[in-house]
ROTORLO-351995 format. One record per residue (C-alpha): residue number from 1; x, z, y. Coordinates in nm, 4 decimals, always signed. Each point is the difference from the previous one (the first is absolute). Last residue first. Example, Ala and Ser with C-alpha at 12.3 -4.5 7.8 and 13.67 -1.06 7.14 Angstrom:
<node 2, <+1.3670, +0.7140, -0.1060>>;
<node 1, <-0.1370, +0.0660, -0.3440>>;
//
This chain:
<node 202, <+0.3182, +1.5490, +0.2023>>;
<node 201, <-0.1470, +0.1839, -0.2383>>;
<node 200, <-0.0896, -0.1969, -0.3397>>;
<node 199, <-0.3151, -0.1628, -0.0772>>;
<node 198, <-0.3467, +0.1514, -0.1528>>;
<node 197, <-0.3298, -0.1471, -0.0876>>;
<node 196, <-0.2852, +0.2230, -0.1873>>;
<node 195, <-0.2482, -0.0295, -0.1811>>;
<node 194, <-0.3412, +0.2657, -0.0795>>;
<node 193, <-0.1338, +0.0879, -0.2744>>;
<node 192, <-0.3417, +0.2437, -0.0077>>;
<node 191, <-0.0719, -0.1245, -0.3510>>;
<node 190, <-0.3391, +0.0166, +0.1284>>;
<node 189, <+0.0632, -0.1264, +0.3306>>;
<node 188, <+0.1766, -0.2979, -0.1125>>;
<node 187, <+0.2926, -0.1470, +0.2391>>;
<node 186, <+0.0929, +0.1791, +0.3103>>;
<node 185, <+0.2534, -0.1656, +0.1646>>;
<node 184, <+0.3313, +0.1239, +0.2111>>;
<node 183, <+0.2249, -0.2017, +0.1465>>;
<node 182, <+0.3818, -0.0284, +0.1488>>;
<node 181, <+0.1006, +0.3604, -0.0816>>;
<node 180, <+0.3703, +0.0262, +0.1422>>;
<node 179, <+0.2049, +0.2098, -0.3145>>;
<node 178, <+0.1331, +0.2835, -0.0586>>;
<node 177, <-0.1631, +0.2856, +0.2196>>;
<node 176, <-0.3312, -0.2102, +0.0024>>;
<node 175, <+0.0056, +0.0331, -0.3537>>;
<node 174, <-0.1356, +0.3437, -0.0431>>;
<node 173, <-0.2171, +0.0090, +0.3270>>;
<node 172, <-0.1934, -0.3442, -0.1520>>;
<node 171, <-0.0333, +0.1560, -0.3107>>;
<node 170, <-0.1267, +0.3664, +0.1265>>;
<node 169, <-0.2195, -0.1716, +0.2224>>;
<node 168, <-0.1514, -0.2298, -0.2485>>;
<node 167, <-0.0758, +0.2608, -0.2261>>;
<node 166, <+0.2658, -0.0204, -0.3070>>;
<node 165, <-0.0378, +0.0184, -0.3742>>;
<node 164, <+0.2591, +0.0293, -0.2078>>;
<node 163, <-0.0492, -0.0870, -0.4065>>;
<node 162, <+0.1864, +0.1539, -0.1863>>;
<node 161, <+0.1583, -0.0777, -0.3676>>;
<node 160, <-0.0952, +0.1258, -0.3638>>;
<node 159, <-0.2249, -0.2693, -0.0742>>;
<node 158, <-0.2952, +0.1627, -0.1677>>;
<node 157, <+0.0004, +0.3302, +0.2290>>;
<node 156, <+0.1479, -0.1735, +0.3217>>;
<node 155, <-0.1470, -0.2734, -0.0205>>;
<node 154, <-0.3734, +0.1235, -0.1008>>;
<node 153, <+0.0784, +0.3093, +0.2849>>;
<node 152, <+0.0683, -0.2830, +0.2671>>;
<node 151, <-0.2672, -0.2010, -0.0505>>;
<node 150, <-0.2579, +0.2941, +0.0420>>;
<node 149, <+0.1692, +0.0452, +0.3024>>;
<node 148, <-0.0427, -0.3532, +0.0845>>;
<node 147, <-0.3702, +0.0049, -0.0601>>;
<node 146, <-0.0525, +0.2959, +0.2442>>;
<node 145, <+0.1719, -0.1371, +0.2417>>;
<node 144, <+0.4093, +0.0834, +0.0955>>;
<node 143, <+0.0822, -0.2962, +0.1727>>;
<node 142, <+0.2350, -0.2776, -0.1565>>;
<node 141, <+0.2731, -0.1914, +0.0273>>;
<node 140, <+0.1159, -0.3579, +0.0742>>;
<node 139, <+0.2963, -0.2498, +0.0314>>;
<node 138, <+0.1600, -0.2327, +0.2471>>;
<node 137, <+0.3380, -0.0284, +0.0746>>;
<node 136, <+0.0953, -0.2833, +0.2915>>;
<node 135, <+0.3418, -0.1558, +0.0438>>;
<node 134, <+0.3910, +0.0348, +0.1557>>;
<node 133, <+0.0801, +0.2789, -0.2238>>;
<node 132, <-0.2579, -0.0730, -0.2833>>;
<node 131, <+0.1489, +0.1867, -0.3252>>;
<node 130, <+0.1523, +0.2796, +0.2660>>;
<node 129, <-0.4025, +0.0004, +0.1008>>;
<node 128, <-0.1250, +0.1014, -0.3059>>;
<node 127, <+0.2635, +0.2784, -0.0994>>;
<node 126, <-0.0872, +0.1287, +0.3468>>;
<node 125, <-0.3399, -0.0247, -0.0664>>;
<node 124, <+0.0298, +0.1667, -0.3643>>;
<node 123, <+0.2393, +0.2841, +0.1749>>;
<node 122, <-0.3164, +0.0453, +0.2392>>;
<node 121, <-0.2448, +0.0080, -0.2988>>;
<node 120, <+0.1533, +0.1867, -0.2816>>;
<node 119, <-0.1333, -0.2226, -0.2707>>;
<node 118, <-0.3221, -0.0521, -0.2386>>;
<node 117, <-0.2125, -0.0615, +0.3036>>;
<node 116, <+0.2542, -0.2844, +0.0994>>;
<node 115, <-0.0768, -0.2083, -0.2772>>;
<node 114, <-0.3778, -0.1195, -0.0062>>;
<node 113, <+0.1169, -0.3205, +0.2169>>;
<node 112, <+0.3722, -0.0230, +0.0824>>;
<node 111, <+0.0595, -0.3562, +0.1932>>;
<node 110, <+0.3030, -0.0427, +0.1622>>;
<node 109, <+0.0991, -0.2762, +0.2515>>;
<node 108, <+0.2989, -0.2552, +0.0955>>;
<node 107, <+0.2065, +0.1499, -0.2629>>;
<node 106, <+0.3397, +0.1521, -0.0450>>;
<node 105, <+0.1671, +0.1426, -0.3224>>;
<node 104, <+0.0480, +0.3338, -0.1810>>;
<node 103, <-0.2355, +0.2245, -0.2741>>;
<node 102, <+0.0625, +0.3480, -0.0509>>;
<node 101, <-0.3285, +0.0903, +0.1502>>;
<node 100, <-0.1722, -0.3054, -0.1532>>;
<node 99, <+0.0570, +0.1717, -0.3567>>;
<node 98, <+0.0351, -0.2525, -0.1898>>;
<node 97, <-0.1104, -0.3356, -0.2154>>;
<node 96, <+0.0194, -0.3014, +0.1402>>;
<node 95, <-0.2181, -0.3158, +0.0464>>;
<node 94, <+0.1252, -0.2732, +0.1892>>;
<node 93, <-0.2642, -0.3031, +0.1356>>;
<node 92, <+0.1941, -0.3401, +0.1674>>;
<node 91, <+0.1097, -0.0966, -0.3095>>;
<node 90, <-0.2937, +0.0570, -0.2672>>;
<node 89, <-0.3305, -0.0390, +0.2287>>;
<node 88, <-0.2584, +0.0319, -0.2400>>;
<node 87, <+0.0834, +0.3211, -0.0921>>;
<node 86, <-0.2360, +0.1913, -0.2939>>;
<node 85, <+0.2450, +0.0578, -0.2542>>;
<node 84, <+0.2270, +0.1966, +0.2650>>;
<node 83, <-0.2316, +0.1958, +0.1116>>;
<node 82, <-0.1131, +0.1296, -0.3465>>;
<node 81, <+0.4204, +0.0423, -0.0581>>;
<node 80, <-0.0345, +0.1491, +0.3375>>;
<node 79, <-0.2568, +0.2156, -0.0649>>;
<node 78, <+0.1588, +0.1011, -0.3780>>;
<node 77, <+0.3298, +0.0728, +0.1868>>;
<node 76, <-0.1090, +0.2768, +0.2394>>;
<node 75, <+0.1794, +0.1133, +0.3525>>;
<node 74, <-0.1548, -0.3159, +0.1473>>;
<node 73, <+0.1391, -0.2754, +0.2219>>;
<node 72, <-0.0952, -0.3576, +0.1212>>;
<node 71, <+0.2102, -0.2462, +0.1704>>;
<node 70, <-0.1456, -0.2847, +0.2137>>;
<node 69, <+0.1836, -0.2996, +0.1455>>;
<node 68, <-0.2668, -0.1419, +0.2511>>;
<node 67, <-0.1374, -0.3805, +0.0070>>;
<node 66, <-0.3078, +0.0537, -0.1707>>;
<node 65, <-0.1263, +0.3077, +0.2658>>;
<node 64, <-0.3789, +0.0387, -0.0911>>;
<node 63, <+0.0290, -0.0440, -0.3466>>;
<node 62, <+0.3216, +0.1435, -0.0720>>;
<node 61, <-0.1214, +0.3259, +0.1854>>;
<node 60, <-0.2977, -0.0192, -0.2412>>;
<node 59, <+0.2413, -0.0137, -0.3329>>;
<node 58, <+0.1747, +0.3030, +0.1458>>;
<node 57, <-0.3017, +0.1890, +0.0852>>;
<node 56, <-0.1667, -0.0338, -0.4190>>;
<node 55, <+0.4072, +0.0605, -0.0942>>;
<node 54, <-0.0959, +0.2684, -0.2909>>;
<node 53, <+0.1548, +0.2270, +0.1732>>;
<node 52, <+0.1958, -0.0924, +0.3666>>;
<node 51, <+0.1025, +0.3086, +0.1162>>;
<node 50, <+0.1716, -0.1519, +0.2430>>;
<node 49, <-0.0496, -0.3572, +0.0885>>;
<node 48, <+0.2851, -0.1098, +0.1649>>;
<node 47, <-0.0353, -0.3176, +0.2467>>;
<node 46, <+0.2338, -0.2974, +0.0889>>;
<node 45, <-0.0539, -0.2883, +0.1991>>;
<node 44, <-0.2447, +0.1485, +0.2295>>;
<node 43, <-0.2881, -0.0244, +0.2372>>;
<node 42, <-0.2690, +0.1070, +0.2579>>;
<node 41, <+0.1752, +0.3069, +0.1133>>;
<node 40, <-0.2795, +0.2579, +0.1464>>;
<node 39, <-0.3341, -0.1895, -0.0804>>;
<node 38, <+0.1256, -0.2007, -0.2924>>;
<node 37, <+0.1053, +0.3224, -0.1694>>;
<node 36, <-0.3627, +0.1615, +0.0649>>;
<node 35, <-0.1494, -0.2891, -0.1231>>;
<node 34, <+0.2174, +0.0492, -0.3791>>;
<node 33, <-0.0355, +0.4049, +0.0173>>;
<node 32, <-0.4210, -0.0317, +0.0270>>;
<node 31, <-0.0443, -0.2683, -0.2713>>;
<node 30, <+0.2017, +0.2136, -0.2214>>;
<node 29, <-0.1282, +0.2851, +0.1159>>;
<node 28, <-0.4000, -0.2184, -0.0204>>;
<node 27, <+0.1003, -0.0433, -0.3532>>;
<node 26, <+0.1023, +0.3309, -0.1092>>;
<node 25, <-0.2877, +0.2131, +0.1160>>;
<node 24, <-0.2779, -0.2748, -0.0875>>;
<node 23, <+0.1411, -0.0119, -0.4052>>;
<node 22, <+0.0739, +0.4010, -0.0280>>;
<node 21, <-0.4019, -0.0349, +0.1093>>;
<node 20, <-0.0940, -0.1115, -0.1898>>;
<node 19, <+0.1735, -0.1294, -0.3356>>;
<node 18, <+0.2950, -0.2904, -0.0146>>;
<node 17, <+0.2436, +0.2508, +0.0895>>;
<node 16, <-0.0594, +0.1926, -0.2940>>;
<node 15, <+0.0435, -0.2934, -0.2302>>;
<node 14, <+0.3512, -0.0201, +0.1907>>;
<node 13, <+0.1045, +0.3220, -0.0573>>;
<node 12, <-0.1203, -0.0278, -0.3515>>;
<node 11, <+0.2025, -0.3092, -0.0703>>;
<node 10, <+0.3504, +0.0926, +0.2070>>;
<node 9, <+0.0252, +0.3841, -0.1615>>;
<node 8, <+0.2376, +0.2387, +0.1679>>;
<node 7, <-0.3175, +0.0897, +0.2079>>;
<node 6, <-0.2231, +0.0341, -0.2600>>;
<node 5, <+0.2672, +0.1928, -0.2656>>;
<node 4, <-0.3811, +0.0372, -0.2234>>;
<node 3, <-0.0200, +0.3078, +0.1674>>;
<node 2, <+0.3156, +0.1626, +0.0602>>;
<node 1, <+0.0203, +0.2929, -0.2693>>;
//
């Protein structure tokens, strides 16, 4: 049985979130993914946030960018009806629900925070980047620590999906056959996450 359907469930997740240190971890990524887009693109009209939840990351790329067209995507309704409840920006904010890998359009930048681990990572980059052809992709992953492992077996045992975990070199050797890595930042040393920024070959 998936315990208490936690990460199909908007409320919970979000309680969880507010508690140490799931509340440090998330905050300084967000925090983290938002400077490290000004540092290698420094704007954009559009953005995708991938992934998107409960829509905590989409609401604070609509604070920091208030002149951007932002869409938002998850694979599960009940987030994005939660999501959906909770925009302040109706018009320039879209919420959809789907699977981002079957998803089409063209934006300025993609955002996939606490997604990626969940997919095949070099045909999730590539995915990624076709969604941001002329743009930045930014997302992160995680090493294989102690707590993360122990992470992984909850998820996979309660939630029924895995978890990948990648050392740095093994990520960065992965995607540097698809995609030119732009930036690389280590984020919280106990979660042991780290982001990175990618851009097509040229």
């Amino acid at each position: 049985m998936r315990l208490f359907y936690y990460y199909n469930h908007p409320v919970l997740r979000e309680v969880a979130f507010l508690l140490p240190p799931l509340f440090q971890w998330r905050d300084g990524t967000f925090r983290a993914a938002i400077e490290m887009f000004r540092d290698v693109q420094g704007t954009a009209a559009t953005f995708l946030d991938v992934g998107c939840g409960s829509g905590a990351f989409t609401r604070r790329l609509s604070m920091h960018f208030p002149n951007a067209r932002i869409d938002a995507i998850d694979i599960t309704p009940r987030m994005i009806n939660f999501a959906v409840k909770r925009n302040r920006y109706p018009g320039r904010v879209r919420f959809r629900v789907g699977n981002f890998m079957a998803f089409d359009g063209d934006y300025d930048a993609v955002f996939a925070l606490y997604t990626i681990m969940l997919l095949p990572l070099k045909s999730a980059v590539e995915k990624l980047l076709a969604l941001a052809p002329n743009g930045t992709a930014i997302f992160n992953l995680t090493i294989p620590n102690t707590l993360m492992r122990l992470h992984r077996a909850f998820y996979s045992i309660f939630i029924g999906s895995q978890v990948n975990l990648y050392p740095v070199q093994k990520a960065v050797a992965e995607i540097s056959e698809v995609a030119q890595i732009v930036d690389l930042r280590h984020v919280a040393t106990s979660e042991g996450s780290y982001l990175i920024a990618v851009r097509r070959k040229r």
